[in-house]
C-alpha positions in Angstrom: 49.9 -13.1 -12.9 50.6 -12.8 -16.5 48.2 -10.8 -18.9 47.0 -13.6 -20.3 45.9 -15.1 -17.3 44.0 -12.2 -16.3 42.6 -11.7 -19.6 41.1 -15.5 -19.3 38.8 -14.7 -16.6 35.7 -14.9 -18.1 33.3 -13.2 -16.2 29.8 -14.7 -15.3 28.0 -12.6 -17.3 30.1 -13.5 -21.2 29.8 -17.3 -20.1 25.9 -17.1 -19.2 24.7 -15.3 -22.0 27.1 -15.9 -25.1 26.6 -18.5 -27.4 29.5 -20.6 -27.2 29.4 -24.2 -27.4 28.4 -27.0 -24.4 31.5 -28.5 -24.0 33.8 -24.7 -24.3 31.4 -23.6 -21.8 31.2 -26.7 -19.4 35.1 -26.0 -19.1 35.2 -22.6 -18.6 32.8 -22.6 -15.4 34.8 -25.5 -14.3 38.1 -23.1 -14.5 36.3 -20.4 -13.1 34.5 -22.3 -10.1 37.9 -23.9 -9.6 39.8 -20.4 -9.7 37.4 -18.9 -7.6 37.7 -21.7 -4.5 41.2 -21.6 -4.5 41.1 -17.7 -3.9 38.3 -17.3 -1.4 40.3 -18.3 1.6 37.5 -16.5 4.1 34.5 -18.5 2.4 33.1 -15.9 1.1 31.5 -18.2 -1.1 30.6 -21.1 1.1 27.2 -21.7 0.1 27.6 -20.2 -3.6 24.3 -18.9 -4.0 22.8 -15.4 -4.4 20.2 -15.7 -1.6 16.8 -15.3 -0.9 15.0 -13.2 1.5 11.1 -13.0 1.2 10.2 -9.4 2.2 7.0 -10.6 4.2 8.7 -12.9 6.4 11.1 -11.3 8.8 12.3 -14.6 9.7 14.3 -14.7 6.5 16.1 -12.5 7.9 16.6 -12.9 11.8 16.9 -16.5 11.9 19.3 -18.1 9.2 21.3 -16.5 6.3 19.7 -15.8 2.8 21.8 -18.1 1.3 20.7 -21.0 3.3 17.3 -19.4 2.9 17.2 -20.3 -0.4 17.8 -23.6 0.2 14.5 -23.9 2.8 12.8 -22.0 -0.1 13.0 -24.4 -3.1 12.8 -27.0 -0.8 9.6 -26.0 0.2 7.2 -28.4 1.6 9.3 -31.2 0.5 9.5 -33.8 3.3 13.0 -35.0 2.8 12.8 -36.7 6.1 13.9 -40.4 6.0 14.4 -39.9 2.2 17.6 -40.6 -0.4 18.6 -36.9 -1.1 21.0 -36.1 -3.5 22.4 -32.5 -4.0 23.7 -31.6 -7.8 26.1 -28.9 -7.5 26.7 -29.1 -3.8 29.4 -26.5 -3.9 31.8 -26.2 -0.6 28.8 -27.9 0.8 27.3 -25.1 3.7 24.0 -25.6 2.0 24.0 -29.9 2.4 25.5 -29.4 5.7 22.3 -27.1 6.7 19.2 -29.2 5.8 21.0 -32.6 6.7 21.8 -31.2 10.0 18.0 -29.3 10.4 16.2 -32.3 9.1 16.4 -36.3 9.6 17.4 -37.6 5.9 18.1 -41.4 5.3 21.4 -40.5 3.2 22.1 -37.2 1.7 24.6 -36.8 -0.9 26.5 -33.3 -1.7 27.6 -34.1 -5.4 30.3 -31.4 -7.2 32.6 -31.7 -9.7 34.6 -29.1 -8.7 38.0 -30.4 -6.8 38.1 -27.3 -4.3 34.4 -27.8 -3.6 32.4 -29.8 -2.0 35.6 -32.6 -1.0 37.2 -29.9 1.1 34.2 -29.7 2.7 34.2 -31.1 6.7 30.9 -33.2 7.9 29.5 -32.4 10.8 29.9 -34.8 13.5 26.4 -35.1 14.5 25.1 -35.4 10.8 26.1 -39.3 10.2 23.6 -39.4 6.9 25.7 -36.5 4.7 28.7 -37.7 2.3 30.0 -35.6 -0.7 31.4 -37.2 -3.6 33.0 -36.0 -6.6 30.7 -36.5 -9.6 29.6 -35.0 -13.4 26.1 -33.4 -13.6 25.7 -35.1 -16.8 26.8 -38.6 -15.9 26.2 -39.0 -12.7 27.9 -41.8 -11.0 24.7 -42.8 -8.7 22.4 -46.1 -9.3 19.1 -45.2 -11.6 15.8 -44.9 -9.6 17.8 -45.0 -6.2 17.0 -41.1 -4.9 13.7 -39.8 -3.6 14.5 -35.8 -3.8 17.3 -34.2 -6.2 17.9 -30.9 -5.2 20.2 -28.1 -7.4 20.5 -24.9 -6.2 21.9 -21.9 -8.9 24.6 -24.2 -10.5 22.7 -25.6 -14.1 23.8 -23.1 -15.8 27.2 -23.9 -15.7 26.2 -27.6 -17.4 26.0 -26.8 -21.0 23.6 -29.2 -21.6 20.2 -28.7 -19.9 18.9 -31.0 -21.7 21.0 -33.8 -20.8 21.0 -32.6 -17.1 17.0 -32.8 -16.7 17.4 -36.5 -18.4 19.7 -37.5 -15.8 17.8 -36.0 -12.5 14.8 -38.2 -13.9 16.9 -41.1 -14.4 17.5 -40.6 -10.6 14.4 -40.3 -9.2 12.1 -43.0 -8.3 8.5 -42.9 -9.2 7.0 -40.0 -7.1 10.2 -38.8 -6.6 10.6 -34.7 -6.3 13.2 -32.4 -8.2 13.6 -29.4 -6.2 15.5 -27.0 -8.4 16.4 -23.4 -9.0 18.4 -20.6 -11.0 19.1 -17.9 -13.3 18.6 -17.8 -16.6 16.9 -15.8 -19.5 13.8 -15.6 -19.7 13.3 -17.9 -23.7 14.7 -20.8 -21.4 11.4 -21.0 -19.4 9.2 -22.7 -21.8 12.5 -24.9 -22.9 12.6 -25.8 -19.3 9.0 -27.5 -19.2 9.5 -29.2 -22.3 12.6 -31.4 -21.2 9.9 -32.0 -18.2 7.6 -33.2 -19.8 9.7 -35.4 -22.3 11.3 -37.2 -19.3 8.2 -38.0 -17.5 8.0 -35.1 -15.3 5.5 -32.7 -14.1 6.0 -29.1 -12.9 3.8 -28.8 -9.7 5.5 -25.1 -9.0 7.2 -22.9 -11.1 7.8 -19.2 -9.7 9.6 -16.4 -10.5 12.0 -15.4 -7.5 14.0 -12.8 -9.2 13.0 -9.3 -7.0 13.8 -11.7 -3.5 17.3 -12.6 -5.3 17.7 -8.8 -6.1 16.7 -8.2 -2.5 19.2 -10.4 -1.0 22.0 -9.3 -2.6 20.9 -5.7 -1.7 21.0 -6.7 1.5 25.1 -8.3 1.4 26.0 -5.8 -1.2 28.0 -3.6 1.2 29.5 -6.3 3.1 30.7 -9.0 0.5 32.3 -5.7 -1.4 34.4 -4.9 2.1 35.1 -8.6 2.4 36.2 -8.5 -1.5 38.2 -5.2 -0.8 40.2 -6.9 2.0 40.8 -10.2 1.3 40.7 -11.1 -2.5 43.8 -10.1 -4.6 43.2 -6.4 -6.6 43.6 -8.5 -10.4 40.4 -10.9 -8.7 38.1 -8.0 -7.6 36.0 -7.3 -10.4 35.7 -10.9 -11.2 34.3 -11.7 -7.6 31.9 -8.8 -7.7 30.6 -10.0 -10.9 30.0 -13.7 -9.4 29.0 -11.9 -6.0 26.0 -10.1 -7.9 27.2 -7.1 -6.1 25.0 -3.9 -6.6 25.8 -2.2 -10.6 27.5 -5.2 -11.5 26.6 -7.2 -14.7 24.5 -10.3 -13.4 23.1 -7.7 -10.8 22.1 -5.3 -13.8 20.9 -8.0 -15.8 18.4 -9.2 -13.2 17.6 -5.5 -12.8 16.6 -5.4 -16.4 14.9 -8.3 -17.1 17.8 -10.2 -19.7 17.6 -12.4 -16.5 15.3 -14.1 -14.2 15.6 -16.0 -11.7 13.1 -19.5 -11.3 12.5 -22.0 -8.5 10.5 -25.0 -9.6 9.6 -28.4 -7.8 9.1 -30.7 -10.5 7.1 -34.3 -9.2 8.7 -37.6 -11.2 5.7 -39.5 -12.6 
């Protein structure tokens, strides 16, 4: 790989927290997601998500994965039985596949941009309601008012345009509809958050700070996802994988360990 290749990999940290503009930024996490799929032959990064484990619950931890335990926490007590789910930022699709194939949803859609995501993803056979499509955040390709839960696990960040992102999910939903929604970010963009809420006709019904589960998640697949990084991902991608892993003295893990990040789940009722 030539040096300026490998001096183009941004990591996740310089993309999240400089100020660059929406549409630089939009492409670079579309490069990097892009780069990232093509090299993670093993799936290290099936579900794409930093996990959750809730310290109380042992079940977190016997009975599924924290990364699809993050899923079954922002879902919450959503009943997405029998309902039009769509999934923003479905990634290679592990987290669709999971709550399609645990619960009974009319349709659920695993929407991603991404080319090496979510459309090399394989349905289950006995999960007839999940499709992935290929699809923009902010335009999304889906009839207004047509989708009872929108779901977006850790990938609006990458949008560069928040704004425009929460205008679209409400565009979406029908009335009564539920945004079930969560990620990192610092913590100015809070308040920002519940005012593009509130100016698309939404109200926050939960909004909770998840950060020390996230921390203790990836404590908890620190050791591991560095062997698997060690083994199988090419020496000039290491550094670039254990920044986007969150492994342990890295720079998102640090940030979240300092505070310059937090980490938010919300479920946010359409009115």
């Amino acid at each position: 790989m030539a040096n300026g290749t490998k001096n183009s990999l941004i990591s996740i940290q310089f993309v999240s927290l400089i100020s660059i503009s929406p549409r630089i930024k939009r492409t670079l996490w579309n490069k990097w997601y892009n780069l990232l799929a093509r090299n993670d032959s093993q799936g290290l990064l099936a579900s794409m998500n930093y996990g959750y484990i809730d310290n109380t619950n042992v079940s977190t931890i016997e009975y599924t994965s924290p990364q699809l335990a993050l899923y079954e926490r922002v879902l919450g007590n959503t009943n997405i039985n029998n309902k039009r789910v769509i999934e923003i930022g479905s990634g290679r699709g592990a987290g669709a596949a999971f709550l399609a194939g645990k619960f009974k949803p009319e349709l659920y859609i695993g929407m991603d941009l991404a080319i090496n995501a979510s459309l090399n993803s394989v349905t289950p056979d006995n999960v007839s309601s999940l499709r992935f499509v290929s699809g923009d955040a902010l335009a999304i390709p889906i009839k207004p008012k047509s989708i009872d839960i929108v779901i977006n696990i850790e990938s609006s960040h990458c949008y560069g345009n928040l704004a425009e992102f929460i205008k679209q999910v409400s565009g979406l939903l029908v009335n009564n509809g539920y945004f079930c929604y969560c990620d990192l970010m610092p913590p100015s963009q809070i308040k920002q958050l519940h005012q593009y809420f509130e100016s698309h006709q939404m109200v926050v019904t939960e909004s909770i700070d998840i950060t020390e589960n996230i921390i203790a998640s990836l404590d908890s697949t620190s050791v591991e996802n560095s062997e698997k990084i060690k083994t199988h991902i090419p020496w000039y991608l290491r550094k670039a994988f254990a920044d986007f892993a969150g492994i342990q003295n890295t720079g998102v893990y640090n940030l979240f360990k300092s505070g310059k990040l937090v980490y938010y789940a919300f479920l946010v009722k359409k009115i």
